[in-house]
N, C-alpha and C positions, 0 to 999 in steps of 0.2 A: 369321689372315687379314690383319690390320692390315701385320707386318712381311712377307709374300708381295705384298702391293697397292703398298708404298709405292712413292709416285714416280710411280703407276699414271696422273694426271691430266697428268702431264708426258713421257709414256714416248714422246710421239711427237716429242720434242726431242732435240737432239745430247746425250749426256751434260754438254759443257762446256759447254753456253746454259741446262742445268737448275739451278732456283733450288736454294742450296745454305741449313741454316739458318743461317749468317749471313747469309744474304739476309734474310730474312725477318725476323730479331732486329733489323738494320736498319731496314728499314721499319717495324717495329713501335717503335721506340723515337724516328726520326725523326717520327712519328705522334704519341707520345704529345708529341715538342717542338712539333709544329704546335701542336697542341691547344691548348696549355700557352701559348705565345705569342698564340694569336687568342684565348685568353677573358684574357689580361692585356693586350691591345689596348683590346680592347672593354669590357672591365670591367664585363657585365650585373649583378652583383650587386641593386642597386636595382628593377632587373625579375625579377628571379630570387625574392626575398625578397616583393614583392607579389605576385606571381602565385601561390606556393608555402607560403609561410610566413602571410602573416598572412591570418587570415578576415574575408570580407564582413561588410560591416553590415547586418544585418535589415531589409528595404523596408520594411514595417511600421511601425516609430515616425516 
């Protein structure tokens, strides 16, 4: 069924305006440099590491 469908989402495009996969390995790899860029902008680690890693302290004492 998978290789009968493909393209299925896209069938009502010209053949040559349909995304081809290097379309897609594209955007997926310019994706992972976005990514990869804005968290080495921003450098959360410090918030990342409390929020995540270390445990509260008991209200109690």
């Amino acid at each position: 069924m998978a290789a009968g469908g493909s393209g299925g989402v896209f069938k009502f495009l010209n053949p040559k305006l349909r995304p081809q996969p290097n379309d897609i390995q594209s955007v997926a790899l310019w994706g992972v440099a976005a990514g990869t860029s804005a968290l080495w902008l921003v450098q959360p680690f410090g918030w990342l590491k409390k929020t995540f890693f270390e445990k509260p302290e008991p209200e109690g004492k």
